[in-house]
C-alpha positions in Angstrom: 28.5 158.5 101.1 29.4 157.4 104.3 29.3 154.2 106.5 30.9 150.8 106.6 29.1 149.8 103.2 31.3 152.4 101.7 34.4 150.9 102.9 33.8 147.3 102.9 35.8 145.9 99.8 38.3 148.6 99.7 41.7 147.7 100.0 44.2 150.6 102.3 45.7 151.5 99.0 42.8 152.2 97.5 41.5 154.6 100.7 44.6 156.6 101.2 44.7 157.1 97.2 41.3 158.7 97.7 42.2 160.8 100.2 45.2 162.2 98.4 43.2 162.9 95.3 41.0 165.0 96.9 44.2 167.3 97.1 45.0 167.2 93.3 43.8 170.9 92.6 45.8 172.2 96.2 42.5 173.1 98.4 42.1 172.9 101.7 39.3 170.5 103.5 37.9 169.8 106.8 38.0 166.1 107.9 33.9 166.2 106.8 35.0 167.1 103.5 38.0 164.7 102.7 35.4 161.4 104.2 32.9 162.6 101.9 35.0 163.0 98.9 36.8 160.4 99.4 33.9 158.5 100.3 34.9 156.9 103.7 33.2 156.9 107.2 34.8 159.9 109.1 36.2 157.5 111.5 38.6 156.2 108.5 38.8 159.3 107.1 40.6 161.0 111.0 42.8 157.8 111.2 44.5 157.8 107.5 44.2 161.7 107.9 46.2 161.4 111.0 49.0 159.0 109.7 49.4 160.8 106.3 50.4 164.1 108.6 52.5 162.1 110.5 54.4 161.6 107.2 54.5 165.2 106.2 51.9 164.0 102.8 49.4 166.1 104.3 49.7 169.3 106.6 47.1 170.7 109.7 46.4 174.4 108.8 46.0 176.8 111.8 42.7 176.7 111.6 42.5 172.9 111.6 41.8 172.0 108.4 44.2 169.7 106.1 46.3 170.7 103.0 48.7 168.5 100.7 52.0 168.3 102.5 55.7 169.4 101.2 56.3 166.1 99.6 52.8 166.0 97.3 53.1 169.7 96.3 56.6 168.9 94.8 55.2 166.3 92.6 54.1 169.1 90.2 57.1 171.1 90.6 60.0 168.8 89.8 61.5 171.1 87.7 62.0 174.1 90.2 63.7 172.2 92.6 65.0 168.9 92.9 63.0 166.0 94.6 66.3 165.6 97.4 66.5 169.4 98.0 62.7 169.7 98.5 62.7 166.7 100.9 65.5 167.5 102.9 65.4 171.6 103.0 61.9 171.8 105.5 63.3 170.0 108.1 66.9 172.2 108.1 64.3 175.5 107.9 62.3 174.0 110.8 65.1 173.4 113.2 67.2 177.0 111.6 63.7 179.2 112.1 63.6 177.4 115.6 67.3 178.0 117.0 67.9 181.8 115.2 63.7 182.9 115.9 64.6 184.5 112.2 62.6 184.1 109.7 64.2 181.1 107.2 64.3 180.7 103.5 65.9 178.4 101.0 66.0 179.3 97.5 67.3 178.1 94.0 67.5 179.8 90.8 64.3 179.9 88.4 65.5 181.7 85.6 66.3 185.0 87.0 64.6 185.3 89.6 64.3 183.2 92.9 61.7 180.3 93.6 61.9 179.6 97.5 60.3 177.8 100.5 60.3 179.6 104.0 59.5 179.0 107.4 58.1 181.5 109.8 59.1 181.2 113.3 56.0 180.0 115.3 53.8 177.1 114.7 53.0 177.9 110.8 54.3 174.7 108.6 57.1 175.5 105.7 55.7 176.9 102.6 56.0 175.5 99.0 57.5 176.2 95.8 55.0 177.9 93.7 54.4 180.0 90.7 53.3 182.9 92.9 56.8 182.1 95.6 59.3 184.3 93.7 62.1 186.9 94.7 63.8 189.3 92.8 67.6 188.0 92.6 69.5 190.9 92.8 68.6 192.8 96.2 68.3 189.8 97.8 71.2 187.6 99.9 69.3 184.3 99.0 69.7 185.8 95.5 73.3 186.9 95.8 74.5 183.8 97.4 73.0 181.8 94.4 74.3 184.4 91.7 78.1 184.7 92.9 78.4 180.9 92.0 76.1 181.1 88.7 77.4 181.1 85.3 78.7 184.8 84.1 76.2 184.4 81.6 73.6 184.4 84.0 74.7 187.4 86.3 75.1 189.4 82.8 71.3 189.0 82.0 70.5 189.9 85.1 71.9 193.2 84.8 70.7 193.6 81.8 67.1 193.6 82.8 67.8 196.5 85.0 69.4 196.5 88.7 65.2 198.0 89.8 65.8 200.1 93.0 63.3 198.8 95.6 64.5 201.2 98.5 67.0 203.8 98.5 70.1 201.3 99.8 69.2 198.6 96.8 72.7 198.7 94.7 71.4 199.6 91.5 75.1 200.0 90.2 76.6 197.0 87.9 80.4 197.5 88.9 79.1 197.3 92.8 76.9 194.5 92.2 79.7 192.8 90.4 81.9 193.6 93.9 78.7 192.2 96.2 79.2 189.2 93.9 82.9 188.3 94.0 83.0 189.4 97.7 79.9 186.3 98.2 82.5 184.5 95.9 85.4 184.4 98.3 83.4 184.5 102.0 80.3 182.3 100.7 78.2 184.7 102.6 75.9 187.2 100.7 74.8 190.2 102.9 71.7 192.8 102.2 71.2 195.7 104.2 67.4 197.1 103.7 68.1 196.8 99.8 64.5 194.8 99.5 62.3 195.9 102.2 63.3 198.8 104.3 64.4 197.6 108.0 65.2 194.0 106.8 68.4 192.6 106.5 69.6 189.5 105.1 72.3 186.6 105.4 72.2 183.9 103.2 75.1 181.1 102.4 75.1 178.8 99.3 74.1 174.9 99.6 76.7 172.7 97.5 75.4 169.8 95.7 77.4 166.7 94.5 80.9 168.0 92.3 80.7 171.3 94.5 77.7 172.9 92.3 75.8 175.5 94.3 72.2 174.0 94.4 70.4 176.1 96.5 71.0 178.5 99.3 69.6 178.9 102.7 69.3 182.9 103.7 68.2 184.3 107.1 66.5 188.0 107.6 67.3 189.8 110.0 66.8 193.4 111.8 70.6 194.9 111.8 74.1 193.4 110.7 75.3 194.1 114.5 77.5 192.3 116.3 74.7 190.1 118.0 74.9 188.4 114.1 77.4 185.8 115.4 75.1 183.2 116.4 72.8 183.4 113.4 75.8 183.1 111.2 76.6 180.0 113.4 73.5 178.6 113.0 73.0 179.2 109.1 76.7 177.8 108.5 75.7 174.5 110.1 72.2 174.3 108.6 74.0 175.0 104.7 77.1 173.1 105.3 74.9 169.9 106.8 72.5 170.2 103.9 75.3 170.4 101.6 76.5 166.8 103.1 73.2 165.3 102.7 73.1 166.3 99.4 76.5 165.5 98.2 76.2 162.3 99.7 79.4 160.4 100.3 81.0 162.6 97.0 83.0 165.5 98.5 82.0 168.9 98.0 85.0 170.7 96.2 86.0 174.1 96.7 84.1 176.4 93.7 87.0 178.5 92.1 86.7 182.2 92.7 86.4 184.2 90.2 
């Protein structure tokens, strides 16, 4: 269906609904595609297209096409992350990805394992939480950062499953996990040296919530722990420490107890 018969009658509501719809089951479409779907001339189609990127609903793929944007994907994963972390956290990946040229990640605890967003240096949009967007907690500094502040309970099952050795660094040891873990605990900064992928490192600092809860942290990979790390670190404690302002709001964060 196309033409101005089509859209006659039909109220803005009603148009950008349609388009948004055509999104429900996460594909991809050209700008053909969502018009005829959503039944709308093309020229409609481009200029609601246009404004619904322009508020981060929908997303350009590299090849042009449009996908459902941060905010819509999260509608049907409320209970991985909360609706203010998943808001806030692309825009502090976007700007951390940019400064460090580091590959960017923020994380929360699903069970025991990681869910996580990440941003790519380059042009490539941040990814979404998903079924399929999982880490292993336990090699991992997004991981650590979010287990040295999670109930004992929690890091006890963990080890339980089995410390699995992904390269020949990964701590499989439960006393020195237990170290990496209070260490994180008294720095709030989780460090992995190759322990997930061989040649990758990792930093990754904690995100406080409202009541000083860790909600979330915010981990950056890179090639060696050298002393060039001083900037990153830089970087990463002002992207975790403003995230943990927005999100505490006007509460202020208190100081998790060690131990």
């Amino acid at each position: 269906m196309a033409g101005n018969s089509v859209e006659s009658g039909r109220s803005v509501t009603s148009k950008i609904t349609s388009i948004l719809l055509t999104f429900t089951e996460g594909s991809e479409h050209s700008l053909t595609e969502i018009a005829r779907l959503a039944g709308l001339p093309i020229s409609t189609a481009h200029r609601l297209a246009s404004e619904l990127t322009s508020w981060r609903m929908l997303e350009r793929t590299e090849h042009g096409r449009y996908r459902a944007g941060l905010p819509l994907r999260m509608i049907g994963t409320r209970g991985t992350c909360p609706s203010s972390i998943a808001e806030r956290a692309p825009y502090v990946l976007e700007d951390l990805a940019a400064a460090t040229r580091c590959r960017a990640r923020l994380g929360v605890l699903q069970e025991l394992d990681v869910a996580y967003i990440e941003k790519q240096p380059g042009l490539r949009p941040v990814t979404a939480f998903s079924p399929a967007a999982t880490l292993p907690a336990h090699p991992t500094a997004l991981g650590r950062a979010l287990l040295a502040f999670a109930p004992t309970g929690v890091v006890e099952m963990t080890i339980m499953r089995g410390l699995r050795q992904y390269t020949r660094h990964t701590v499989t040891s439960p006393d020195r996990f237990r170290r990496a873990l209070a260490v994180t605990r008294l720095t709030r900064v989780a460090v992995t040296r190759c322990e997930l992928e061989a040649g990758t490192c990792g930093v990754a600092m904690p995100v406080f919530g409202a009541g000083g809860e860790v909600v979330a942290a915010i981990e950056l990979t890179v090639r060696d722990l050298g002393a060039d790390l001083q900037p990153v670190m830089a970087a990463l404690q002002i992207a975790s420490r403003s995230l943990s302002r927005e999100l505490a709001g006007s509460v202020p964060v208190a100081t998790p107890a060690a131990g």
